[in-house]
C-alpha positions as CSV (number, residue, x, y, z in Angstrom):
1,X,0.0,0.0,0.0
2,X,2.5,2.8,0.7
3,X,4.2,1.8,-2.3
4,X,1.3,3.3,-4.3
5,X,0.6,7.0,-5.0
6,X,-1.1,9.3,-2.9
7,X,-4.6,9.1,-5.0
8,X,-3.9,5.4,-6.7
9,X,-7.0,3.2,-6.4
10,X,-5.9,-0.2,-4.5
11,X,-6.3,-2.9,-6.6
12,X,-8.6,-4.7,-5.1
13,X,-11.4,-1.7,-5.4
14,X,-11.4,-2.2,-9.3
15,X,-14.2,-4.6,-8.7
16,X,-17.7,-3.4,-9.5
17,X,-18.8,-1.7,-6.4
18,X,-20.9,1.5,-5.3
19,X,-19.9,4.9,-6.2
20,X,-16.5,5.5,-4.8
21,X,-16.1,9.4,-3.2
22,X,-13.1,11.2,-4.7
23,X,-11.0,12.5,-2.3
24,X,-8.7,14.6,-4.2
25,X,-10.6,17.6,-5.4
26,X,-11.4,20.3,-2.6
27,X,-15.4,20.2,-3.0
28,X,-17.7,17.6,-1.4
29,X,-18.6,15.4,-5.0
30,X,-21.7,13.5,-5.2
31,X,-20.3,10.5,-4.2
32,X,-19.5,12.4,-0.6
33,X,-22.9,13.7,-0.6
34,X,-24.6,10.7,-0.8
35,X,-22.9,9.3,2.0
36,X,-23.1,12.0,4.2
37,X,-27.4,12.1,3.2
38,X,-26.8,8.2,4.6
39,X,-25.1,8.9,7.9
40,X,-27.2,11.4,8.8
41,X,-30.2,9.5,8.0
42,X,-29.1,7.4,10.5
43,X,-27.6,9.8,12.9
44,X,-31.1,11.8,13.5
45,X,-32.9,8.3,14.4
46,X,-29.9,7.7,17.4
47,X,-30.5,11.5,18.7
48,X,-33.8,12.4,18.1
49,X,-35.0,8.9,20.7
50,X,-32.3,10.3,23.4
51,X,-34.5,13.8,23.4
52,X,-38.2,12.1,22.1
53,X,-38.5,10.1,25.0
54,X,-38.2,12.7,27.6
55,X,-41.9,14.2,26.5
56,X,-43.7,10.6,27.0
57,X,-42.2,9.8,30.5
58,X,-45.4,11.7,32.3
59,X,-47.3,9.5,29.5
60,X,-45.9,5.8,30.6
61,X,-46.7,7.2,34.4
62,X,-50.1,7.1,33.7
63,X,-50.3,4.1,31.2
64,X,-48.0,1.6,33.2
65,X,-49.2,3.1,36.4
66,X,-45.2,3.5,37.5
67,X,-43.3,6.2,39.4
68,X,-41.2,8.7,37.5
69,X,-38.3,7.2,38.7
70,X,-39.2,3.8,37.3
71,X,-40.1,5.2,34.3
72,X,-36.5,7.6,34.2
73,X,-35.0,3.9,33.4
74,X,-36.3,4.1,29.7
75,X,-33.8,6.9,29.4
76,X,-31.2,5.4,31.4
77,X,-31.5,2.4,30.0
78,X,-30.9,3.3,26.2
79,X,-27.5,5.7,27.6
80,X,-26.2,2.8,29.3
81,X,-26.3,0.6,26.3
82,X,-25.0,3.2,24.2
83,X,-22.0,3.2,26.7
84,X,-21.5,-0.4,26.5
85,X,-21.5,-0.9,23.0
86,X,-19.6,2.5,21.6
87,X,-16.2,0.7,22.8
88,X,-16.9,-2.0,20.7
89,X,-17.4,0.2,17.7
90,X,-13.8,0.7,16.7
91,X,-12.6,-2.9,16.5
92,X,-15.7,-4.2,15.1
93,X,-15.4,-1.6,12.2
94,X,-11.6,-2.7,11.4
95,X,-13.0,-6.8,11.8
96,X,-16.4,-6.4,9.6
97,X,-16.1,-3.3,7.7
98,X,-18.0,-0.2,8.5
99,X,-20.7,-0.6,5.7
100,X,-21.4,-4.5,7.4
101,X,-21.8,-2.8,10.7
102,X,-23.5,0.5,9.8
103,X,-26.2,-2.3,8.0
104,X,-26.2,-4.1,11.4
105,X,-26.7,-0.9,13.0
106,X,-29.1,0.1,11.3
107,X,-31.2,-2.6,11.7
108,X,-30.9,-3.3,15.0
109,X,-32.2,-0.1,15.9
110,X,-35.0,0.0,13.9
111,X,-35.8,-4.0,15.6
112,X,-35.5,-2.5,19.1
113,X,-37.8,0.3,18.0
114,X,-40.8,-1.6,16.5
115,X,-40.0,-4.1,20.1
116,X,-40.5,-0.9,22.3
117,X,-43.8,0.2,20.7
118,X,-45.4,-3.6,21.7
119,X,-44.1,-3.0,25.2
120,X,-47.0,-4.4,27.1
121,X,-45.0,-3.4,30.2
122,X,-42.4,-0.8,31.8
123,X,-40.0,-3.5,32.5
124,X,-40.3,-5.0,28.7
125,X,-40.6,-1.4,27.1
126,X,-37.0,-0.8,29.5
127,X,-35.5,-4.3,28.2
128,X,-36.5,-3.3,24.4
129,X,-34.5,0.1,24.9
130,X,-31.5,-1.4,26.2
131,X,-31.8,-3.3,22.7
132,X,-32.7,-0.3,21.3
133,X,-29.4,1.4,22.5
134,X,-27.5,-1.5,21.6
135,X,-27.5,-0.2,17.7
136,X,-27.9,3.5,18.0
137,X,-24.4,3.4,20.3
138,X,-22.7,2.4,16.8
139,X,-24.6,4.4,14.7
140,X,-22.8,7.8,15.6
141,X,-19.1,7.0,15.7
142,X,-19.7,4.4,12.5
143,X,-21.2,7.6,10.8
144,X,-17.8,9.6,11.5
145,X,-15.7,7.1,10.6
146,X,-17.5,6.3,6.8
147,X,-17.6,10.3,6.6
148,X,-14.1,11.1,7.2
149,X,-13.2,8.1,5.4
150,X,-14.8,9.3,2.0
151,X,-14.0,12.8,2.7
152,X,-9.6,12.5,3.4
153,X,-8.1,14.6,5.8
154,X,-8.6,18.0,3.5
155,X,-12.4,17.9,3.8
156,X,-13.2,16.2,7.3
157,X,-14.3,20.1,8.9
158,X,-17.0,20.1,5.9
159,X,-18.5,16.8,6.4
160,X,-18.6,17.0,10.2
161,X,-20.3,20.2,9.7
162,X,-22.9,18.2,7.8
163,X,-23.1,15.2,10.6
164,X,-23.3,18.1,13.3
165,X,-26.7,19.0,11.7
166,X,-28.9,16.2,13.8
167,X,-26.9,16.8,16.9
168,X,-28.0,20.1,16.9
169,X,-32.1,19.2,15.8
170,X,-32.4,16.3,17.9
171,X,-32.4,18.6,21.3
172,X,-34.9,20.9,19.5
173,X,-36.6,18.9,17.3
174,X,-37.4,15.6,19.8
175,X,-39.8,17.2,22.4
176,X,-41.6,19.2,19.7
177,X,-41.5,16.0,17.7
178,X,-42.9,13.8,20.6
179,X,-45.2,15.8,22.0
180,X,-47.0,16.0,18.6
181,X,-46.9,12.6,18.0
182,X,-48.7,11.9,22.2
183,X,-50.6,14.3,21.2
184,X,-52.2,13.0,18.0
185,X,-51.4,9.1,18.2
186,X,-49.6,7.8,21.3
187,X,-46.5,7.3,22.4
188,X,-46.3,3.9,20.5
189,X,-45.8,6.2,17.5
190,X,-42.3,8.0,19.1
191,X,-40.9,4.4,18.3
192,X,-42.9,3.6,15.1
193,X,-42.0,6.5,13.5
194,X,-38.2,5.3,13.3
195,X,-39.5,2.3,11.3
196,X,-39.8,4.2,7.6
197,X,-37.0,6.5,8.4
198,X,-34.6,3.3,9.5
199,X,-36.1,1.3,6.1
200,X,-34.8,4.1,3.7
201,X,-31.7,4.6,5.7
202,X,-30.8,0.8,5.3
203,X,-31.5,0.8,1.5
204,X,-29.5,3.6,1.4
205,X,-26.6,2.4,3.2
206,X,-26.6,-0.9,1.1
207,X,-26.8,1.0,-2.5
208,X,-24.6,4.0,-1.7
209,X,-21.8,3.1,1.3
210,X,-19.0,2.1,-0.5
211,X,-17.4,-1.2,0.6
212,X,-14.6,-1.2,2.8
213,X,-12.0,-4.4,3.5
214,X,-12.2,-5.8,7.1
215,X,-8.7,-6.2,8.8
216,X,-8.6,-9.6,10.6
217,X,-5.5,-9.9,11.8
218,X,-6.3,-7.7,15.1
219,X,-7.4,-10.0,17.8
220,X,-10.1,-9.0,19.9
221,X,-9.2,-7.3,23.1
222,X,-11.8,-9.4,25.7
223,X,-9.9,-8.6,28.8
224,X,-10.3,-4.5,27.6
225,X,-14.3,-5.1,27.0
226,X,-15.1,-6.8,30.2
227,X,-12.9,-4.0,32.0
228,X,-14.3,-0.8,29.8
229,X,-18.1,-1.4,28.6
230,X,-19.0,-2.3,32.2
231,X,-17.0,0.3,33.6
232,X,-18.4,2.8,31.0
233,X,-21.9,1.8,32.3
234,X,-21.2,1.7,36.0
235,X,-19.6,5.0,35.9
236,X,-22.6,6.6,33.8
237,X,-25.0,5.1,36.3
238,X,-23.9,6.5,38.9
239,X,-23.7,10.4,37.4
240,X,-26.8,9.3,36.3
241,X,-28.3,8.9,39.6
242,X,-27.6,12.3,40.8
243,X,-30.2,13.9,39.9
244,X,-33.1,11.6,41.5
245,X,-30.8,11.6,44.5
246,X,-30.1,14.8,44.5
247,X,-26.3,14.8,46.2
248,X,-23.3,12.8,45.0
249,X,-22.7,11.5,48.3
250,X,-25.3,8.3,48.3
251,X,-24.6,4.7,48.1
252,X,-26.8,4.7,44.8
253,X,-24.5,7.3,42.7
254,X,-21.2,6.5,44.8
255,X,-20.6,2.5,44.7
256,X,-21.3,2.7,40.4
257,X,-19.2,5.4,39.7
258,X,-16.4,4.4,42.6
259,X,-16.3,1.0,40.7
260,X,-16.7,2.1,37.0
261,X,-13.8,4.1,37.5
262,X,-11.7,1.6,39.3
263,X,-12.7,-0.5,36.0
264,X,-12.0,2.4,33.6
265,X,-8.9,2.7,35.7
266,X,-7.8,-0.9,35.5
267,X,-8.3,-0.8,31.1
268,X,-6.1,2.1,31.1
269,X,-3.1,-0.3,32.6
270,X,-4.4,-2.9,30.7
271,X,-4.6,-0.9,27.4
272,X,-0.8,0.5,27.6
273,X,0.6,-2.5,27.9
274,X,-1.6,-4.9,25.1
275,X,-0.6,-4.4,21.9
276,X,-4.4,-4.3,20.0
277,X,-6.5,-2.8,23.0
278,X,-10.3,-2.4,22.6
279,X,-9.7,1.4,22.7
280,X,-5.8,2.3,21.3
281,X,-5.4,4.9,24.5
282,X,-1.5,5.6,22.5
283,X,-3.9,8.2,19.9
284,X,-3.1,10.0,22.4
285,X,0.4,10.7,20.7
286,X,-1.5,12.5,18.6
287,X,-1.2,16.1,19.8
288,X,-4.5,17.4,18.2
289,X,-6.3,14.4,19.4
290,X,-5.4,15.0,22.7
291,X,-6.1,18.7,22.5
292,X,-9.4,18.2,21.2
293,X,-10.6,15.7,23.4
294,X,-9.3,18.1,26.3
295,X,-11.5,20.9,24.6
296,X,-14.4,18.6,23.6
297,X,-14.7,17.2,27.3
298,X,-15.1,20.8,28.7
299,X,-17.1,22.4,26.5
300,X,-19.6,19.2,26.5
301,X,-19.5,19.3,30.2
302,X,-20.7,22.9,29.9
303,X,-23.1,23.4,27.5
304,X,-24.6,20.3,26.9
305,X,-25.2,20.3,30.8
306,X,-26.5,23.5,30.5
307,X,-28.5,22.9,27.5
308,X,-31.6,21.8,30.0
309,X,-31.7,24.7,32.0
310,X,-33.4,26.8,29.6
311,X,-35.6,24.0,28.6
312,X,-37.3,23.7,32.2
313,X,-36.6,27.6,32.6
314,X,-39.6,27.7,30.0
315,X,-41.4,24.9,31.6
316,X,-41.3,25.8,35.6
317,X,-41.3,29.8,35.5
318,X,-42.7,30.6,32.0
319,X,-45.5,28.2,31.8
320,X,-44.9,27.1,28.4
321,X,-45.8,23.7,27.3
322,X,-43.2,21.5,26.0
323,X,-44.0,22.2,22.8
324,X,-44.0,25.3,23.3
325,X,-40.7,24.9,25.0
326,X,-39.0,22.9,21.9
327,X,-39.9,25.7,19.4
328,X,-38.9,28.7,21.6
329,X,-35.5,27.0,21.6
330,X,-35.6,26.7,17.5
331,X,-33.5,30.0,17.2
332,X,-30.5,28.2,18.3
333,X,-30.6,25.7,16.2
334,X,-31.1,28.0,13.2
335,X,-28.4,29.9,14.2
336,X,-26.2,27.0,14.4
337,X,-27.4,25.7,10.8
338,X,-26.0,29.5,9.0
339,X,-22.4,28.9,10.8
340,X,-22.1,25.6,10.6
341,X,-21.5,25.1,7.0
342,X,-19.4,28.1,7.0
343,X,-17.0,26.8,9.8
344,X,-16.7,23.2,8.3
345,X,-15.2,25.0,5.2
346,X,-13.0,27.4,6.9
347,X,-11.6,24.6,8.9
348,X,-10.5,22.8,6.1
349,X,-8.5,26.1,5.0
350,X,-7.5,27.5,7.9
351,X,-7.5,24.9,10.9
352,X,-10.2,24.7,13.5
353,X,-8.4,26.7,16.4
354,X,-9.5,30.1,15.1
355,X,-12.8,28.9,14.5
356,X,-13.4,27.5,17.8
357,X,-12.2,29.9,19.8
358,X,-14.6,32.7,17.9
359,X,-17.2,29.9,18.5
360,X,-16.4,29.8,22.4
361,X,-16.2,33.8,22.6
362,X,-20.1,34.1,21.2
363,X,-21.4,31.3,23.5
364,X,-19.9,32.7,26.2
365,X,-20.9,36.2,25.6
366,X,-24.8,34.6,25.2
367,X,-24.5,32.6,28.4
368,X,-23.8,35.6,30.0
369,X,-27.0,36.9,29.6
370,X,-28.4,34.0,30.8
371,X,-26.8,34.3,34.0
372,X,-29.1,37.9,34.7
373,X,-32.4,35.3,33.9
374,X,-35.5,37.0,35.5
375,X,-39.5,35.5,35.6
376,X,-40.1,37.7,32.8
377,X,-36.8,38.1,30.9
378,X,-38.5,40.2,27.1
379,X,-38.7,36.7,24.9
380,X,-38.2,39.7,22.2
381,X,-34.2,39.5,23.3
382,X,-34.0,36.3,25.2
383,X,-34.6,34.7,21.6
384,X,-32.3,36.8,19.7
385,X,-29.4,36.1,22.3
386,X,-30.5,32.0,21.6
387,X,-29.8,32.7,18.1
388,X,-26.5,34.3,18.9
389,X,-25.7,31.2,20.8
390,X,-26.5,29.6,17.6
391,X,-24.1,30.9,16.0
392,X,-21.3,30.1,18.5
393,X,-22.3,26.7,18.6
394,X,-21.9,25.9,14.8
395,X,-17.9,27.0,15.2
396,X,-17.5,24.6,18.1
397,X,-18.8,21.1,18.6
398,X,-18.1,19.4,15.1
399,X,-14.6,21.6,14.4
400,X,-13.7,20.2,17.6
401,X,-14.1,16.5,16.1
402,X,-12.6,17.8,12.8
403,X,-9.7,18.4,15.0
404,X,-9.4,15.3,16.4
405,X,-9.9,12.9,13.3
406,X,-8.4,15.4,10.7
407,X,-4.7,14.0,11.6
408,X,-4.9,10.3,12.1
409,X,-4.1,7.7,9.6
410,X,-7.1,6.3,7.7
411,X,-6.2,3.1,9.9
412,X,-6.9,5.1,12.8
413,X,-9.9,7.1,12.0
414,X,-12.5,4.2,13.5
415,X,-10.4,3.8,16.7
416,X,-10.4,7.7,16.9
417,X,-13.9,8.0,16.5
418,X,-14.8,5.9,19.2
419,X,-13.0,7.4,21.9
420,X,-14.5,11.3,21.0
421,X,-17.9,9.8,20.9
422,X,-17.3,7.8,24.4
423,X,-15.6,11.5,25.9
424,X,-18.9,13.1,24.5
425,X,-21.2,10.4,26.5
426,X,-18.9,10.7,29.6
427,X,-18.9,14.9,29.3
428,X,-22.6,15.2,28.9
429,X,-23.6,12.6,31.6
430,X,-21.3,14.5,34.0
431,X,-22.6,18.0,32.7
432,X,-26.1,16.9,33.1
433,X,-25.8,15.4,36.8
434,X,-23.9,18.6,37.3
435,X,-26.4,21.4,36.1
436,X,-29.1,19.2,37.7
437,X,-27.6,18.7,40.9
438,X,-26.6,23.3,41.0
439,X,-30.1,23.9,39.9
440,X,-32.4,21.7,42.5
441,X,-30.0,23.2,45.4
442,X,-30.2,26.5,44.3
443,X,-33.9,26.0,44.1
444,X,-34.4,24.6,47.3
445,X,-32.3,27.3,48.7
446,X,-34.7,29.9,47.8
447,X,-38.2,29.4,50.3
448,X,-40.4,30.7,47.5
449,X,-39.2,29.2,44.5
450,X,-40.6,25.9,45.0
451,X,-44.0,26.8,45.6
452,X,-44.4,28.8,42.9
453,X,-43.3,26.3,40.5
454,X,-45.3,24.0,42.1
455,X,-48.5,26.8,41.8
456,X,-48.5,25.7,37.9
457,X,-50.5,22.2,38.4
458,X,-51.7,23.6,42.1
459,X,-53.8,26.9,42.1
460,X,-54.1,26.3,45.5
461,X,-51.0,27.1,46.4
462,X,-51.5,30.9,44.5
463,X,-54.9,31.4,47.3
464,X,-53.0,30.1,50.0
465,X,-49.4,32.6,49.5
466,X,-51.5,35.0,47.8
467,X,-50.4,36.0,44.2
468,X,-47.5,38.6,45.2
469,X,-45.7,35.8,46.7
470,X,-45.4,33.7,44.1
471,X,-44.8,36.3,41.7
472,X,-42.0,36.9,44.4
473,X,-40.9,32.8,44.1
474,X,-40.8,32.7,40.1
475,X,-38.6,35.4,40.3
476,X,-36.4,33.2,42.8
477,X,-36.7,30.9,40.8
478,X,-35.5,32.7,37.5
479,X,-32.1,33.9,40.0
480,X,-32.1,29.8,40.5
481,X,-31.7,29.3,36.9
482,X,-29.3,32.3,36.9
483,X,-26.7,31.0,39.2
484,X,-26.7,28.1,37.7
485,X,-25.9,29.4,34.5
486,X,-22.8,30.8,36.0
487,X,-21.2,27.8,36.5
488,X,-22.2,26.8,32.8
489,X,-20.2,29.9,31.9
490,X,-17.4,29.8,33.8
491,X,-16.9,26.2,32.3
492,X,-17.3,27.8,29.1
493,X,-14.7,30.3,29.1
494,X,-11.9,27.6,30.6
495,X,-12.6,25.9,27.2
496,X,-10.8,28.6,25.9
497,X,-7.3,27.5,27.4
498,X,-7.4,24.0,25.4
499,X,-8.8,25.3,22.0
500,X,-6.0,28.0,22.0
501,X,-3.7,25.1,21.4
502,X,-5.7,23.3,18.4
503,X,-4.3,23.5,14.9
504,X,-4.5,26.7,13.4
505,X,-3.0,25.6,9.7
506,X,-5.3,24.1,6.4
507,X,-4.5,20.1,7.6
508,X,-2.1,18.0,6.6
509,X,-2.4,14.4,5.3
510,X,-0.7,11.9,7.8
511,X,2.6,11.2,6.7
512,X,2.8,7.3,5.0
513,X,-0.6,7.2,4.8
514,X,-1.7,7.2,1.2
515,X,-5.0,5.5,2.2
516,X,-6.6,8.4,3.9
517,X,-6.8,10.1,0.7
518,X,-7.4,7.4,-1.6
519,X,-11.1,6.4,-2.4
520,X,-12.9,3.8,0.2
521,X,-12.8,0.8,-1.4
């Protein structure tokens, strides 16, 4: 292989096979495009049921006459199995091929889907999640390993850009999405209506993916998955927990976590010393790598723990339905959509470290509005400011990735890929317990706040206090979300220490490595 030319066809790609992407000319070709419509296909089915779900948990209270935190396990339930099957990603990919897997995938998810809307039960609908999780986990990091694949090195910022487009819906689009369908239907149809999407994705993927060669020789690393997946899913329990418990110090988030890091501990020895680990930990040679996980980690911790604040601001002080709720937040999505296209191509020109850190700035100059929240904060600026935040965000989260995969061997883009996506599951799980944990204790700080909020479902409560007091509690309640938000931004601007240090130069293609610009074959 290195023996060939930087843009030679390997040999064994002259047999008849889909349409191969060209990676040598500096726009995305058709080829590219119609892998990227594939991956995302598949990508906005994995996101869209973390967020769709959240809207019918009040639902399967009533019809499986549960408690909410029974109920709470249909979301843990489908992280959890993300987390235990994202490690497996990378070395399946190199054994099977990505397009084999993404098929698997693919229709895995859609099975575990069709299972969930028969759930006669919370405990089956929880077991059919876990199966449902099993195939969205690989969904994701397969998508950014067949994208950067068919893109090379010199177009990874503009294909990520086009990947980052469901990770930015699937927040908005999922309650809005889900409360319509409850609303019209029932929640069976949150799962059904993955069924048509996941049938064109997997005709799709077998008619457009290009094929790939599976590796063999690697043997699989079963000491690495019985130390990482069930560390992965201990430690994410635990975080998880936080919130229902409301303090990190319980047995319930402690004993997980404690021992899902001892085991996430224990793979880290075990991975520096084997010489084809489940995760290949010595990526983190890579300089960029390592600075962008550094930055990724961070700025995940920060905003996407922050990202339910506003959410439940509009719920709790507001009074807004949820789908009300879901299309107030739209202006940050649609802010993100007008920069993110831009930033993927500047990355590929100029390097992603400018681009982030003017991506960081904006978000951080938005959440500092937040941090002055009040019970009624003008939606006439609070939804130009989400747009601004929009904006920011489309120069961050997927330049960040670009940064990370843009420099690895095509050998190495699958294993690199899975350990972003399984810093993104960590980050988020830890920002989430974290912004949920700052908000209910700043909350329950404030003697009004509580009753006010609780005033929406109780008009009781308003004839008992007497209406200036809870106009007096929302507005503790609004300073709740306020202080929390100050965290979120102080978290925000220490991002900007690691992205000063990513690349700020148009990439360049890994040395010996003539594959990661050649075709996929």
């Amino acid at each position: 292989m290195s023996a060939q030319p930087p843009n030679t066809v390997p040999p064994e790609s002259s047999r008849p096979e889909s349409p191969q992407p060209d990676s040598s000319g500096d726009k995305l070709d058709r080829a590219v495009l119609q892998i990227a419509g594939v991956v995302v296909l598949g990508a906005i089915m994995s996101i869209l049921d973390v967020t769709v779900v959240n809207v019918a948990l009040p639902t399967f209270q009533q019809d499986f006459g549960a408690t909410y935190a029974v109920v709470a396990w249909t979301m843990t339930a489908y992280t959890l199995a993300l987390a235990t099957v994202i490690p497996l990603t990378g070395w399946a990919a190199d054994r099977f091929g990505t397009k084999r897997l993404y098929i698997a995938a693919l229709v895995l998810f859609v099975l575990g889907s069709v299972l969930c809307s028969t759930a006669w039960d919370i405990t089956s609908l929880i077991t059919f999640r876990v199966v449902q999780g099993l195939g969205g986990g690989m969904l994701m990091p397969l998508g950014m390993t067949i994208m950067t694949r068919a893109a090379g090195p010199e177009r990874v910022g503009r294909v990520m850009a086009v990947l980052g487009i469901p990770m930015l819906l699937g927040p908005i689009a999922g309650p809005i999405l889900g409360g319509w369908l409850i609303e019209i239907a029932s929640w069976h149809w949150i799962f059904l209506i993955n069924v048509p999407i996941g049938v064109v994705a997997l005709v799709a993927a077998i008619v457009l993916l290009p094929s790939d060669s599976p590796e063999s020789s690697e043997s699989f690393d079963f000491v690495g998955m019985l130390l990482l997946s069930p560390g992965l899913a201990l430690f994410l329990f635990g975080v998880s927990s936080v919130p229902e418990t409301g303090t990190i110090a319980s047995a319930r988030v402690l004993v997980p976590a404690c021992v899902g890091a001892l085991l996430i501990v224990a793979f880290v020895f075990h991975a520096l010393r084997t010489e084809h680990p489940l995760i290949d930990l010595r990526l983190f040679a890579n300089r960029s790598l390592t600075v962008a996980v550094l930055t990724a980690a961070l700025f995940v911790v920060a905003f996407m723990g922050s990202a339910l604040l506003l959410p439940t601001y509009f719920l709790q002080v507001r009074g807004e339905t949820t789908l009300q709720a879901g299309l107030l937040l739209a202006p940050q999505g649609i802010g993100a959509m007008v920069t993110m296209p831009i930033a993927g191509r500047l990355v590929d020109r100029i390097g992603p470290g400018r681009i982030v850190m003017t991506g960081v700035v904006v978000i951080a100059g938005a959440m500092a509005y937040f941090t002055q929240l009040g019970a009624d904060t003008p939606y006439s600026v609070l939804l130009p400011v989400l747009f601004v935040m929009g904006l920011g965000m489309g120069c961050t989260m997927m330049p960040i990735m670009t940064a990370a995969l843009q420099t690895l061997t095509h050998r190495s883009v699958a294993r690199g890929s899975t350990l972003m996506n399984i810093n993104q599951q960590i980050s988020a799980s830890i920002g989430t317990a974290l912004m949920s944990v700052l908000l209910t204790n700043h909350l329950q700080s404030r003697e009004l706040a509580g009753a006010a909020i609780a005033s929406r479902s109780n008009p009781e409560i308003v004839a008992g206090l007497g209406p200036e007091a809870i106009s007096q509690g929302f507005q503790q309640a609004a300073d709740a979300f306020g202080s929390t938000y100050i965290v979120a931004f102080g978290l925000v601007v220490a991002t900007l220490v690691p992205a000063f240090f990513l690349p700020r130069s148009r990439p360049v293609r890994p040395a010996g490595d003539p594959a990661a610009a050649a075709p996929v074959h």
